[in-house]
MMTF fields as JSON, N, C-alpha, C and O atoms, coordinates in Angstrom:
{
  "mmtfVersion": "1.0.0",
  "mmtfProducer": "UNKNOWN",
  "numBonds": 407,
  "numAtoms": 408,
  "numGroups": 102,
  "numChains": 1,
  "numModels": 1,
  "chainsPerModel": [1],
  "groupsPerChain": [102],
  "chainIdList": ["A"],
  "bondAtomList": [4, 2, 8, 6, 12, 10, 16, 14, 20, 18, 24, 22, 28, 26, 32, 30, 36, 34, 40, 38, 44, 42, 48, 46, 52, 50, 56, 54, 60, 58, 64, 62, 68, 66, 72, 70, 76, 74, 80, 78, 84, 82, 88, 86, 92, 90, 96, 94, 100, 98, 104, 102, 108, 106, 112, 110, 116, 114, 120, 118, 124, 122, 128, 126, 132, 130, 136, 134, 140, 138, 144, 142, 148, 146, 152, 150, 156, 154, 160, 158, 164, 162, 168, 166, 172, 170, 176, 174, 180, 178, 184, 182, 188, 186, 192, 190, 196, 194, 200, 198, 204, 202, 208, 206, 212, 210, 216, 214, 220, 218, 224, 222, 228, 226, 232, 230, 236, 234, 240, 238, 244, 242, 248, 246, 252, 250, 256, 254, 260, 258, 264, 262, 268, 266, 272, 270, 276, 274, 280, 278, 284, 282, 288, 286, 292, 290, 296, 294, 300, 298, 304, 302, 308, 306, 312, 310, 316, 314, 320, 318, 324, 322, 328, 326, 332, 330, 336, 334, 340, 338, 344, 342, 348, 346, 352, 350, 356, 354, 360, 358, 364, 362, 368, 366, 372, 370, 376, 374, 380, 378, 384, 382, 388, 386, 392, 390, 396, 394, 400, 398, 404, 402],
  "bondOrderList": [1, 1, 1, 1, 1, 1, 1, 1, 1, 1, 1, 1, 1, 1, 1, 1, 1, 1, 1, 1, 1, 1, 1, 1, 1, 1, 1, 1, 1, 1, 1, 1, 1, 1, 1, 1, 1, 1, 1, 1, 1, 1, 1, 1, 1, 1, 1, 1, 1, 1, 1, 1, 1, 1, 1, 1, 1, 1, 1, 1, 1, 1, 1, 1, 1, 1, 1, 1, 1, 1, 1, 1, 1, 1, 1, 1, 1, 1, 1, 1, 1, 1, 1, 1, 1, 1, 1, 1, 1, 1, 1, 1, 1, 1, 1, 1, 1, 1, 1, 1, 1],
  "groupList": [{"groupName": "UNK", "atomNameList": ["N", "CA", "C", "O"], "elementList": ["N", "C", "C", "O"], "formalChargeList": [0, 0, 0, 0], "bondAtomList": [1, 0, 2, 1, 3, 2], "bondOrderList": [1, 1, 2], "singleLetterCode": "X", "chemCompType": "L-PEPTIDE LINKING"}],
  "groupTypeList": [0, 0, 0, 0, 0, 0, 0, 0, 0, 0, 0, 0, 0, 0, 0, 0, 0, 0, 0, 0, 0, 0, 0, 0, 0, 0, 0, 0, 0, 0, 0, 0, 0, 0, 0, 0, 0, 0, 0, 0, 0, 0, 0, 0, 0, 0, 0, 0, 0, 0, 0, 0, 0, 0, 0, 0, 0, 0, 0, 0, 0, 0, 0, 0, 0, 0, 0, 0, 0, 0, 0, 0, 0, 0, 0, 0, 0, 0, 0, 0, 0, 0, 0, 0, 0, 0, 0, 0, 0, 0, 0, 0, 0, 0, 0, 0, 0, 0, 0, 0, 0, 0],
  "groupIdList": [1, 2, 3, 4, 5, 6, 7, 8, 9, 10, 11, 12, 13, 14, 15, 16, 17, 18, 19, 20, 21, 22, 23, 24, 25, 26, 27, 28, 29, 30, 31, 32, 33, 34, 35, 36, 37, 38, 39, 40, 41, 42, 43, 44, 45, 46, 47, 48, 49, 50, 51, 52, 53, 54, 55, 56, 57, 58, 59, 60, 61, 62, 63, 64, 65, 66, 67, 68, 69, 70, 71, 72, 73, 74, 75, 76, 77, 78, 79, 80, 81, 82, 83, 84, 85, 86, 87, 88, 89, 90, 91, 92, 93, 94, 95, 96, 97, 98, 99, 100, 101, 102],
  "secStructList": [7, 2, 2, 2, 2, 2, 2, 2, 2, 2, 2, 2, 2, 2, 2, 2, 2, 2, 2, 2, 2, 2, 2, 2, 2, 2, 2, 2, 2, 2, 2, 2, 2, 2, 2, 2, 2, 2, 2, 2, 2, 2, 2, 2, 2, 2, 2, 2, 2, 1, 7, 2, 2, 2, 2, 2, 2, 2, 2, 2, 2, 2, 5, 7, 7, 7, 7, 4, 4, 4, 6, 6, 1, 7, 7, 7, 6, 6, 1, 5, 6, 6, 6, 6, 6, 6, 1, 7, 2, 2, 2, 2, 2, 2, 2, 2, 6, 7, 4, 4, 4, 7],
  "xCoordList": [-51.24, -49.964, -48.879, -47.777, -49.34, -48.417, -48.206, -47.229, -48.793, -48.236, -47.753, -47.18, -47.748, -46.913, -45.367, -44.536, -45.123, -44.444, -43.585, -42.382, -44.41, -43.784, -43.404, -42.249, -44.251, -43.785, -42.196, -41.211, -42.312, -40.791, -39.552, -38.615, -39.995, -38.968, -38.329, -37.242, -38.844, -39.419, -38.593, -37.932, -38.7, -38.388, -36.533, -35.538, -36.858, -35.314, -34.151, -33.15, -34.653, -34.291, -33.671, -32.772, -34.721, -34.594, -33.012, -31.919, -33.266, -31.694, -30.782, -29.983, -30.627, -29.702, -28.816, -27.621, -30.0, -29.165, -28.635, -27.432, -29.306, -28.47, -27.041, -25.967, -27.147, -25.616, -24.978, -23.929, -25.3, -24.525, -23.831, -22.686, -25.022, -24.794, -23.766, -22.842, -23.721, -22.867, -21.151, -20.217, -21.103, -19.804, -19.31, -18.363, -20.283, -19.616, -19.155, -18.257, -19.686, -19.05, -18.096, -17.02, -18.118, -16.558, -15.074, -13.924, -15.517, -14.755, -14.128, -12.938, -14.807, -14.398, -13.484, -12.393, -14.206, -13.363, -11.657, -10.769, -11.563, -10.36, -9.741, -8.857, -9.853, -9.549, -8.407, -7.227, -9.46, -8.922, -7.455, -6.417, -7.864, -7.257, -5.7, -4.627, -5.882, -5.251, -3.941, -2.733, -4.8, -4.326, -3.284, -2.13, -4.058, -3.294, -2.053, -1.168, -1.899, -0.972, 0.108, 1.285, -0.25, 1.112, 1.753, 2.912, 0.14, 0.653, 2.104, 3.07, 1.784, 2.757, 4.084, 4.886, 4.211, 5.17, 5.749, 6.745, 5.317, 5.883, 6.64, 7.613, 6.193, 6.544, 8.162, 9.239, 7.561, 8.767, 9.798, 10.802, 9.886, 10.59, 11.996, 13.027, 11.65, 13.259, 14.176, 15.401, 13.096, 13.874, 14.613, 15.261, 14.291, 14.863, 16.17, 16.944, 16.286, 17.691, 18.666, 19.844, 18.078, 19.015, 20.001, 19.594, 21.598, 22.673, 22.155, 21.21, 22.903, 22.598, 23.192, 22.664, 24.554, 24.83, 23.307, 22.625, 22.588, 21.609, 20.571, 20.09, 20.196, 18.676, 19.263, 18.829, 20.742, 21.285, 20.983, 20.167, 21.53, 20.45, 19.712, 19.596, 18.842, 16.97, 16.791, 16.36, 17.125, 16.418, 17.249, 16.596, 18.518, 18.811, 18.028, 18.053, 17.277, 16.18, 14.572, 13.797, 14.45, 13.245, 13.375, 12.249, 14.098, 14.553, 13.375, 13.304, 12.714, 11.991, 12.775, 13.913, 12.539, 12.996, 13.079, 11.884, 13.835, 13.542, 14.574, 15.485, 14.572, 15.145, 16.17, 16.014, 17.373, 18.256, 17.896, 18.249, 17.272, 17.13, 16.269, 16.155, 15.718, 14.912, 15.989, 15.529, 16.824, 17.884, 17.914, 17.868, 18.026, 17.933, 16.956, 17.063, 15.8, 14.345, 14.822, 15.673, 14.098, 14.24, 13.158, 12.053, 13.887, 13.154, 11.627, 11.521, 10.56, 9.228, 8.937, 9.077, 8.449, 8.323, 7.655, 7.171, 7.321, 6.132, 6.746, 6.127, 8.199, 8.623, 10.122, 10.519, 11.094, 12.248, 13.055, 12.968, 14.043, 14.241, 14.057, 14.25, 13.62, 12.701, 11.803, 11.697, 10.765, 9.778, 10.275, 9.703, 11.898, 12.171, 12.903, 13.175, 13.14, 13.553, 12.517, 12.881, 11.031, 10.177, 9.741, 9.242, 10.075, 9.551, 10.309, 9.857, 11.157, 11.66, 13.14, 13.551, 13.851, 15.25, 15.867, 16.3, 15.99, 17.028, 17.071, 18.109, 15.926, 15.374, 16.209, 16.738, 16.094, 16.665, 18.058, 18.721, 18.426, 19.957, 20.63, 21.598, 20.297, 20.618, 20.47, 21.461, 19.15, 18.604, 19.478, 19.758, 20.044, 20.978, 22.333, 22.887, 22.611, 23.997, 24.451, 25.566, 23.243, 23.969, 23.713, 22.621, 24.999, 25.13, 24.262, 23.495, 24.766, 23.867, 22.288, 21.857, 21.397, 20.347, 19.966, 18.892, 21.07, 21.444, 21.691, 21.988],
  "yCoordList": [21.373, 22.012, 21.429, 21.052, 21.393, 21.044, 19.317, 18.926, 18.294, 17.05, 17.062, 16.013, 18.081, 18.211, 18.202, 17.434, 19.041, 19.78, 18.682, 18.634, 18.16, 16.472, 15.881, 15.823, 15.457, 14.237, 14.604, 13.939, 16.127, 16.939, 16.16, 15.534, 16.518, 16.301, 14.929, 14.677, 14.403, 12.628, 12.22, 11.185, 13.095, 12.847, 13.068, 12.426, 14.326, 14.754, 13.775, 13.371, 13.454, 12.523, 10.699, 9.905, 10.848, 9.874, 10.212, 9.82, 10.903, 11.404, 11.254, 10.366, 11.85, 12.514, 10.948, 10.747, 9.896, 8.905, 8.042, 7.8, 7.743, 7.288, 8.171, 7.58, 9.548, 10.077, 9.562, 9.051, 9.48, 8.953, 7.201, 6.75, 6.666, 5.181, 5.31, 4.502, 6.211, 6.225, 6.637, 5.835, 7.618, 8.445, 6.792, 6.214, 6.24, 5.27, 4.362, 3.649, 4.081, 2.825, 4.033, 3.511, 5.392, 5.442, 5.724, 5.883, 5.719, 6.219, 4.452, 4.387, 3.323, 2.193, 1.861, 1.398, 2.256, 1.81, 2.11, 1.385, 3.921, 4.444, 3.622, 2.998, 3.4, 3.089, 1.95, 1.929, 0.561, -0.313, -0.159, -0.82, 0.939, 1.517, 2.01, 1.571, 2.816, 3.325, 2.115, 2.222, 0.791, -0.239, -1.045, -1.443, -1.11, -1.593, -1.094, -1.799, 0.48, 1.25, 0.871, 0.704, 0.758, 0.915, -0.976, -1.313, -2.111, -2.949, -3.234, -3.995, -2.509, -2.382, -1.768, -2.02, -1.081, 0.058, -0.904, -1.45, -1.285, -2.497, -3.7, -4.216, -4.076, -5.483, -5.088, -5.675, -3.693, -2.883, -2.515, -3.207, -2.025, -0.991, -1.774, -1.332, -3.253, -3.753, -3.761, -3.675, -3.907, -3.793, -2.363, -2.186, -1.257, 0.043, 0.194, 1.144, -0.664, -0.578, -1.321, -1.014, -2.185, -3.554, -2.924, -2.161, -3.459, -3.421, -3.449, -4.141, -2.585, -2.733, -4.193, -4.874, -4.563, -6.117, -6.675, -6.958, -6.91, -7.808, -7.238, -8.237, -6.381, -5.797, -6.549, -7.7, -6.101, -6.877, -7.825, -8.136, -8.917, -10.439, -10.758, -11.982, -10.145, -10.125, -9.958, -10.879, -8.435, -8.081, -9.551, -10.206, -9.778, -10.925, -12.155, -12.932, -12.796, -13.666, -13.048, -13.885, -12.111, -11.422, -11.371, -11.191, -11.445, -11.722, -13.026, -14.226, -12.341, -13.547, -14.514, -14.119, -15.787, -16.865, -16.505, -16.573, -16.089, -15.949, -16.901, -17.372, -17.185, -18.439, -17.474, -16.286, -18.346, -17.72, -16.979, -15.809, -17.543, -16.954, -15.736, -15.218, -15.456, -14.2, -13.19, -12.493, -13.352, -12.492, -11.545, -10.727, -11.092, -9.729, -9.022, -8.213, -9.055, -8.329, -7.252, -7.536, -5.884, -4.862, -5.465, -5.959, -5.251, -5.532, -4.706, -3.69, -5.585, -4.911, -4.356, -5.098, -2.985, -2.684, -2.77, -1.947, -4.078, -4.741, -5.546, -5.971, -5.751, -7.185, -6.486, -5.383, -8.034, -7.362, -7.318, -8.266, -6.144, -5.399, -3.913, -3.116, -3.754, -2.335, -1.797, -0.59, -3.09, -2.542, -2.158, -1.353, -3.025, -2.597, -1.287, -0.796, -0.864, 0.591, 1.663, 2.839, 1.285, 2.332, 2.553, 3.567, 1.388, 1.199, 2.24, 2.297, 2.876, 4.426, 4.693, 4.003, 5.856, 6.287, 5.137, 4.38, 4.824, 3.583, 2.342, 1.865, 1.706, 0.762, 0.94, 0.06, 2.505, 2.404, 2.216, 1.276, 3.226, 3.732, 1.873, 1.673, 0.741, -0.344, -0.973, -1.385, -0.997, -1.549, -1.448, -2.45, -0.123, 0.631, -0.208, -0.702, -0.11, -0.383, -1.618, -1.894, -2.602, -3.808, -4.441, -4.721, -4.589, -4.917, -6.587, -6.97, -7.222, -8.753, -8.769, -9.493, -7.841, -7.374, -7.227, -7.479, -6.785, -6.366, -6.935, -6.238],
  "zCoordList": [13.32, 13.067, 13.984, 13.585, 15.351, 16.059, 15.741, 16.38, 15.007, 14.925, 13.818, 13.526, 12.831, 11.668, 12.13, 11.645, 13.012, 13.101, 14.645, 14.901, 15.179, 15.601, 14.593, 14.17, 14.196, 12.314, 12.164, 12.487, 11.454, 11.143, 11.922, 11.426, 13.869, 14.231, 14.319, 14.838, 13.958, 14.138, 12.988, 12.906, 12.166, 10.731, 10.726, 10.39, 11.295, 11.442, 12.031, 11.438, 13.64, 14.137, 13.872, 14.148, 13.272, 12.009, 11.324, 11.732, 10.385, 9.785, 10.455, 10.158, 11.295, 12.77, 12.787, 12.569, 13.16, 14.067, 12.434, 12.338, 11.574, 10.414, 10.077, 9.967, 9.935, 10.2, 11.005, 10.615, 12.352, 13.284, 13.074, 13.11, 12.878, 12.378, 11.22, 11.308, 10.079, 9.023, 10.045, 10.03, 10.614, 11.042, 11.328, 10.793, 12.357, 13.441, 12.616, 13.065, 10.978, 10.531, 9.803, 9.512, 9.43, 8.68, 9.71, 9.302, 10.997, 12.084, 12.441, 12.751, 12.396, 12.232, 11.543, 11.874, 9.798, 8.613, 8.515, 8.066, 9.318, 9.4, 10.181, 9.595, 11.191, 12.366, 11.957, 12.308, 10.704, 9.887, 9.09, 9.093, 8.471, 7.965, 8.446, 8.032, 9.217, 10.019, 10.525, 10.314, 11.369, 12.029, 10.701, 10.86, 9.495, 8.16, 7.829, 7.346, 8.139, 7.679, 8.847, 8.526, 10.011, 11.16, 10.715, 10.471, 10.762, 10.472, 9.145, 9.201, 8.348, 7.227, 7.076, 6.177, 7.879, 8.24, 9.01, 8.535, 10.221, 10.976, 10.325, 10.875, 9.249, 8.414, 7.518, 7.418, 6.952, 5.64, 6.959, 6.791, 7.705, 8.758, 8.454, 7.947, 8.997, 8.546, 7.307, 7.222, 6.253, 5.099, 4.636, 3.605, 5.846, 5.397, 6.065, 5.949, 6.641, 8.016, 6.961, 6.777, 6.41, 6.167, 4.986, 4.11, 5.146, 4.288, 2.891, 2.512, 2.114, 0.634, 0.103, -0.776, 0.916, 0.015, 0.551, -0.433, 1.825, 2.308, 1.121, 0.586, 0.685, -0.549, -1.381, -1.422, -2.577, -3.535, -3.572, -4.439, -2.55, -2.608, -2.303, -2.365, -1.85, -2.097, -3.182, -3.876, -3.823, -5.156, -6.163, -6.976, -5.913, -7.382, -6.867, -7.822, -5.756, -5.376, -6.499, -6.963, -6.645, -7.172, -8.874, -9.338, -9.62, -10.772, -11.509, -11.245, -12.31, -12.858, -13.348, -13.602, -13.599, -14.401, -15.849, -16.138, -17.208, -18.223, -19.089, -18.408, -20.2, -20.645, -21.273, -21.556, -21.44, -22.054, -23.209, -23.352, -23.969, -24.917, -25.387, -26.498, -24.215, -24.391, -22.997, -22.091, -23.174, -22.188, -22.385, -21.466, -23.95, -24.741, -24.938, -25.86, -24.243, -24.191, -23.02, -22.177, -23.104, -22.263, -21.123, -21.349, -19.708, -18.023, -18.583, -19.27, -17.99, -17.994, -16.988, -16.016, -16.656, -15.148, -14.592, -13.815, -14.85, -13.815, -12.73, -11.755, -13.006, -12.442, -12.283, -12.659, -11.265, -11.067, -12.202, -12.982, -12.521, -11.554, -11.494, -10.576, -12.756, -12.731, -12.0, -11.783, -11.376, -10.337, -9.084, -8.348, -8.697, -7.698, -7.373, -6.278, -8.585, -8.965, -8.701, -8.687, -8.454, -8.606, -6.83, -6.342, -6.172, -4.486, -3.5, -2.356, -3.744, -2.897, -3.672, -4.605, -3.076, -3.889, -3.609, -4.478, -1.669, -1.865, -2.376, -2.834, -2.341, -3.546, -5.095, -5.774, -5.367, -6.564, -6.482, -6.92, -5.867, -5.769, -5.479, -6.212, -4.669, -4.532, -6.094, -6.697, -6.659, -7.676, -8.748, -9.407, -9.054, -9.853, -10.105, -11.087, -8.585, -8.556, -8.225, -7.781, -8.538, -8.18, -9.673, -10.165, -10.254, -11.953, -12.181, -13.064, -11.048, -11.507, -11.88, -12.778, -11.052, -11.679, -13.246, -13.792, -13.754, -15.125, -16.31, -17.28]
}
């Protein structure tokens, strides 16, 4: 009874430290995670400061190439300048109001 009842704890133990081994790689993964998010925030941060004329000519740089002749097709919102309409209000509110986009 009593080496059953070793085995058990043996067994348990067992478990115990694979939980632990699991936490430690999702406590890592965040960590990644985590480091990704400030990295990014860090990179965008400027583009939230910057003048709406300075976005205006970014976003008319972002403008696919389309041939004249397909000028008259509705923007897909996959691409500029509809997509850049969907990336926050001021994104739009710039996106909106700068007619060359258009």
């Amino acid at each position: 009874q009593l080496d059953k009842v070793l085995h058990d704890i043996s067994g348990l133990q067992t478990v115990m430290d694979g939980i632990h081994t699991l936490q430690q790689q999702l406590v890592e993964q965040k960590n990644k995670i985590v480091e990704s998010i400030n990295l990014h925030k860090r990179l965008v941060s400027p583009l939230w400061r910057s003048p709406t004329e300075v976005l205006s000519q970014i976003f008319s740089h972002c403008l696919p190439q389309i041939p004249k002749l397909d000028r008259l097709q509705l923007p897909s919102k996959l691409t500029a300048p509809m997509l850049l309409t969907r990336i926050c209000r001021q994104w739009r509110e710039v996106a909106v109001g700068t007619p060359n986009l258009w």
